[in-house]
Backbone as a ProteinNet text record, in pm:
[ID]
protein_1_A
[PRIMARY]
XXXXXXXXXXXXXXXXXXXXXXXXXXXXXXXXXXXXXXXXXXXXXXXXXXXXXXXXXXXXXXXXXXXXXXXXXXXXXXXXXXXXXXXXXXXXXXXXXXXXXXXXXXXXXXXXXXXXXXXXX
[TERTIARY]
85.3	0	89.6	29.4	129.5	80.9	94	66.9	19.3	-31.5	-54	-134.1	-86.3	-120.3	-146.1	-254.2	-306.7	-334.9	-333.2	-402.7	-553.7	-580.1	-674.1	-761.2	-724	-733.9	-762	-886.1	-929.6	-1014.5	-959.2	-1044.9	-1207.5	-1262.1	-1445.2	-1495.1	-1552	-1572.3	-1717.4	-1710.9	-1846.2	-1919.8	-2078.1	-2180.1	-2192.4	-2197.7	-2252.7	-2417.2	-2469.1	-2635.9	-2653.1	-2759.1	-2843.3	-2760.6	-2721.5	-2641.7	-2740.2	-2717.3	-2742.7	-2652.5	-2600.8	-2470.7	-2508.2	-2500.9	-2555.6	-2439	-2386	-2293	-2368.3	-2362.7	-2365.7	-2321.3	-2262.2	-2216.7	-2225.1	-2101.8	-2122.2	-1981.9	-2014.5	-1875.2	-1724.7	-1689.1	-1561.2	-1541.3	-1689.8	-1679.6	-1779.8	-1754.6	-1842.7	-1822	-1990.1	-1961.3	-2036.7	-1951.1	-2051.2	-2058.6	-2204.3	-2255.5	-2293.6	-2273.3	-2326	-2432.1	-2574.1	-2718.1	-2727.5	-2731.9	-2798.5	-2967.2	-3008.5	-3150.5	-3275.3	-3214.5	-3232.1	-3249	-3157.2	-3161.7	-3041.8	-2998.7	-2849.6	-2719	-2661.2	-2565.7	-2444.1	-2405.7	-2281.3	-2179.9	-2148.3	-2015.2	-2021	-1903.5	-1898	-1754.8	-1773.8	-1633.5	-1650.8	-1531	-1554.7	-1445.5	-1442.7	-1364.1	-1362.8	-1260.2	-1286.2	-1177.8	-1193.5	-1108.3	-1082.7	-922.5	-913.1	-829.6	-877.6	-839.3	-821.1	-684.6	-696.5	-650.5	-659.9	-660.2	-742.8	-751.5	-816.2	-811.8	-881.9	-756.9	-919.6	-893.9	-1013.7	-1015.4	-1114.3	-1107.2	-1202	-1191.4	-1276	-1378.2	-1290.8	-1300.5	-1367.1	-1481.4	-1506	-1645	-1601.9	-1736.1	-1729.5	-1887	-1914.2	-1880.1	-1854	-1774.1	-1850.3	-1980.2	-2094.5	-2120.4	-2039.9	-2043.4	-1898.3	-1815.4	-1679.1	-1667.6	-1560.3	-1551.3	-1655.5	-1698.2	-1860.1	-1832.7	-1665.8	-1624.7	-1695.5	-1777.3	-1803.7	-1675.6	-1574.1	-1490.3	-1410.4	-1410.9	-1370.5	-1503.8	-1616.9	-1721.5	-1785.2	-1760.6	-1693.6	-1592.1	-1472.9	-1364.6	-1374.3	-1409	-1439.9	-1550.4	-1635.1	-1787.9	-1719.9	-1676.1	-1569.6	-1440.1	-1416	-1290.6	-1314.6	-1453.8	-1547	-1576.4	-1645.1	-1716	-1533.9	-1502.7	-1365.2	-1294.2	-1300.6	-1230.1	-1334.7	-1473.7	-1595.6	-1523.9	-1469.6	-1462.9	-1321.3	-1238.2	-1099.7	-982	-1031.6	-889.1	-771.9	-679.6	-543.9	-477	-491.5	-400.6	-477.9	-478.4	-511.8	-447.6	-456.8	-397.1	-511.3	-448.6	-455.6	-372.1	-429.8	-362.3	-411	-372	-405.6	-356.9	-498.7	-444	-408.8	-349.6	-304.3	-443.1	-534.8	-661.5	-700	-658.2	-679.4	-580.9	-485	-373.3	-349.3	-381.3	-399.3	-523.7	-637.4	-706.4	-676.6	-633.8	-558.5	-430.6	-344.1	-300.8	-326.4	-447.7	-522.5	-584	-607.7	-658.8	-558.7	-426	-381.1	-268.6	-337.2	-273.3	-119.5	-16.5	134	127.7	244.3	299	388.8	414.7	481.6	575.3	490.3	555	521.2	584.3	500.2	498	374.2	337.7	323.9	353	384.8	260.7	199.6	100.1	89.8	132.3	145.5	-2.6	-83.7	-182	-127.3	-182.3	-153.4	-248.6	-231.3	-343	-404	-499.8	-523.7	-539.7	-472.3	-434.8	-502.2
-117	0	122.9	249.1	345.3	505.1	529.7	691.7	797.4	843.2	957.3	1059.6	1194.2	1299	1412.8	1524.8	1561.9	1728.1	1818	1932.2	2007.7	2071.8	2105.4	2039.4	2082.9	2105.5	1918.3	1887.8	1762.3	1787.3	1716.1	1746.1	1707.8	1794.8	1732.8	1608.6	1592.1	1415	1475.9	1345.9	1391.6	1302.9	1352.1	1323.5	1162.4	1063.8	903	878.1	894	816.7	693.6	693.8	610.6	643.1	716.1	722.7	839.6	817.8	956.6	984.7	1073.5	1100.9	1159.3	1125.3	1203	1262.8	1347.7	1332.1	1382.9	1285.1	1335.3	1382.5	1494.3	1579.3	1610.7	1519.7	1553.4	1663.6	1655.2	1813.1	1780.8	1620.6	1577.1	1472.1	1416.6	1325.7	1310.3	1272.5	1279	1188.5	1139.6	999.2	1061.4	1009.4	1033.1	885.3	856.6	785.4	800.4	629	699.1	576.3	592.3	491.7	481.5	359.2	311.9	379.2	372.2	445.9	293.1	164.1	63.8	26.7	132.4	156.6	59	41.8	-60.5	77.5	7.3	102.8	82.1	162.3	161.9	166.1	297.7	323.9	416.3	390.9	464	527.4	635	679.1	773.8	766.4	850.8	945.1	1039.3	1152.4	1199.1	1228.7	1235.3	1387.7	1516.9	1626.3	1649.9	1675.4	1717.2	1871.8	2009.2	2107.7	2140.3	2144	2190.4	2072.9	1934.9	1793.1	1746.6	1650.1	1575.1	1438	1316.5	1212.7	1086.8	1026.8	1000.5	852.2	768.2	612.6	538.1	433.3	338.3	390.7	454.7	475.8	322.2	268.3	180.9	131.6	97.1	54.1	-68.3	-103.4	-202.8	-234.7	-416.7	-508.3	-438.1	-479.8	-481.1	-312.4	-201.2	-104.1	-25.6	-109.5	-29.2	1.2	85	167.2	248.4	292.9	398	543.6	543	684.7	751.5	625.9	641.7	628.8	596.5	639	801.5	816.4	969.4	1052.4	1003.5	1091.4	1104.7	1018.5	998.8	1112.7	1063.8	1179.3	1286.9	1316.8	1469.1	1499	1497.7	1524.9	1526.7	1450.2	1449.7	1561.2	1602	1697.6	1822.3	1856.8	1940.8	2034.9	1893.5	1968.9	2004	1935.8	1924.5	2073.3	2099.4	2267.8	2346.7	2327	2454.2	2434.8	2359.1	2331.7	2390.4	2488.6	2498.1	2403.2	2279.7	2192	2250.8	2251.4	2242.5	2095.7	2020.9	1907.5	1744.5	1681.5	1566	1448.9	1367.8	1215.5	1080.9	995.8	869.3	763.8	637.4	534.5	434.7	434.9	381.6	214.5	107.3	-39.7	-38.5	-140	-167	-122.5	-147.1	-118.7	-20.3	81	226.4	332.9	305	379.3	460	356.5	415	502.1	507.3	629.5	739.6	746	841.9	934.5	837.9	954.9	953.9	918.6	991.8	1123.5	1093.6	1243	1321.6	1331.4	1431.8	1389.5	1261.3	1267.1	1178.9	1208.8	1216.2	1055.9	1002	892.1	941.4	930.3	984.5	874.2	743	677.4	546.5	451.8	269	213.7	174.9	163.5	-9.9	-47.8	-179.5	-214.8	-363.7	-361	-511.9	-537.7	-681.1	-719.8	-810.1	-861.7	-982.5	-995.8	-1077.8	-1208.1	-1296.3	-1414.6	-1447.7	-1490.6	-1442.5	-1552.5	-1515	-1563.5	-1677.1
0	0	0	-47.9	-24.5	20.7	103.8	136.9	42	20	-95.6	-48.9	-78.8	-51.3	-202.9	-178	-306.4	-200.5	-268.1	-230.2	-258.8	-283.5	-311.6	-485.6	-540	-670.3	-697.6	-641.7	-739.1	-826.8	-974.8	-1073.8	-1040.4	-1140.8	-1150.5	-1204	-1109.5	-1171.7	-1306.8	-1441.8	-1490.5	-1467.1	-1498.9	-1439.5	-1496.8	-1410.5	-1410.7	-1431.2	-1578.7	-1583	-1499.2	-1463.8	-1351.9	-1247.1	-1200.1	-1091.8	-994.5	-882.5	-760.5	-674.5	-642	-560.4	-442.9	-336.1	-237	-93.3	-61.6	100.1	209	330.5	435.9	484.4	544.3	625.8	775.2	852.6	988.7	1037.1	1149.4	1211.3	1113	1179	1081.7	1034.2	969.5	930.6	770.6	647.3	580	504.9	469.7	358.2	230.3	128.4	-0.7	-75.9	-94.6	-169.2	-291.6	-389.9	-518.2	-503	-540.7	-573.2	-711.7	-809.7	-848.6	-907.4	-1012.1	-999.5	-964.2	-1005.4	-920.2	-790.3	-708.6	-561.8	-506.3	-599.6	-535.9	-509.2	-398.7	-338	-453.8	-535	-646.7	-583.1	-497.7	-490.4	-369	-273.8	-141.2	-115.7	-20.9	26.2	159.9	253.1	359.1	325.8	433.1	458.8	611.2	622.7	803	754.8	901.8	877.5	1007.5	981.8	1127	1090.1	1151.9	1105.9	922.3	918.8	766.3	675.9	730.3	683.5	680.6	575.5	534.5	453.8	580.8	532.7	499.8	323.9	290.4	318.5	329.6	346.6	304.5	274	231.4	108.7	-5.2	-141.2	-176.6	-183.6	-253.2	-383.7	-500.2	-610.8	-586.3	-592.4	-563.9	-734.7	-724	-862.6	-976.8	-990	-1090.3	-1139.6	-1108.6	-1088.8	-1152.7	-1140.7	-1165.5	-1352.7	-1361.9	-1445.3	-1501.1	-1483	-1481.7	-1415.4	-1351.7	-1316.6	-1175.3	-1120.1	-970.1	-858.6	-911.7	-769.9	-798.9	-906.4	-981	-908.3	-920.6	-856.7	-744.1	-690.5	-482.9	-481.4	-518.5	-466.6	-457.5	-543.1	-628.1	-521	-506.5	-403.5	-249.8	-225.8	-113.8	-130.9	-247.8	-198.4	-254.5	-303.3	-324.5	-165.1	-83.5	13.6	151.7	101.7	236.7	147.5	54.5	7.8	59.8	115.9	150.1	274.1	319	505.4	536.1	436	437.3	426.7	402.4	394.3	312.1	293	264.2	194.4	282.3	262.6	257.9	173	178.3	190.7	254.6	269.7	241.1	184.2	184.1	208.4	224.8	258.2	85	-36.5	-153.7	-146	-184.8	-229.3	-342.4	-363.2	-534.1	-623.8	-564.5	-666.6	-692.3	-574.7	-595.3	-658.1	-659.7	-663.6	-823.1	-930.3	-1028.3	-1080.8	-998.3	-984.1	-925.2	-842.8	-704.6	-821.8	-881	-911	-1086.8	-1109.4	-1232.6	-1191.1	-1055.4	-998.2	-925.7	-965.8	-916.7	-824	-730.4	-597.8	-599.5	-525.2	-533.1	-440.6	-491.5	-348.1	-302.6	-117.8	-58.4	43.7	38.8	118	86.6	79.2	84.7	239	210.9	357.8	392.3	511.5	520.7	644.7	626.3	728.9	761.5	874.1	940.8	987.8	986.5	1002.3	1090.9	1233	1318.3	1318.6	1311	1397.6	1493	1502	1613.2	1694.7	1854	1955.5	2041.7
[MASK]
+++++++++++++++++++++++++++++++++++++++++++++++++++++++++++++++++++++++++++++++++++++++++++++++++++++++++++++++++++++++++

């Protein structure tokens, strides 16, 4: 996995037919969803902010859903509303699956990140 950080300036995602995009908005925490006009959940992502950061997670399209430019239109809705809230600086933690979207949109690698998964006891 690898660290990646992006500033302001995420491009505009374009608009996905049958799609609905919706974010919730809490103090520092926000999810944006994309629906299906079926009513099936497409594509999800959070954002959490702390001051003038903003560090995004669990970027995910559901299988039956991908390439349709719903994780381009998560981000974007997410780093839309986190520039109204003053952010500055963005971070991620990118999987192999994400990474070549991340920096189609802009965002830099800064570090490879290593993650031990224990058994459990």
């Amino acid at each position: 996995m690898w660290l990646m950080t992006a500033g302001t300036d995420v491009p505009e995602a374009r608009q996905a037919p049958d799609f609905t995009l919706e974010i919730d908005e809490g103090t520092d925490r926000l999810e944006a969803t994309a629906t299906h006009a079926s009513g099936a959940l497409a594509a999800r992502g959070v954002l959490g902010i702390n001051g003038t950061t903003a560090v995004y997670d669990q970027i995910v399209t559901e299988p039956q859903f991908t390439r349709r430019g719903l994780g381009s239109a998560i981000m974007a809705a997410l780093g839309s509303a986190a520039r109204r809230r003053g952010v500055t600086r963005s971070l991620l933690v990118a999987t192999p699956d994400g990474k070549a979207l991340y920096e189609r949109l802009g965002w830099s690698v800064r570090s490879d990140i290593v993650s031990v998964i224990s058994p459990e006891i």
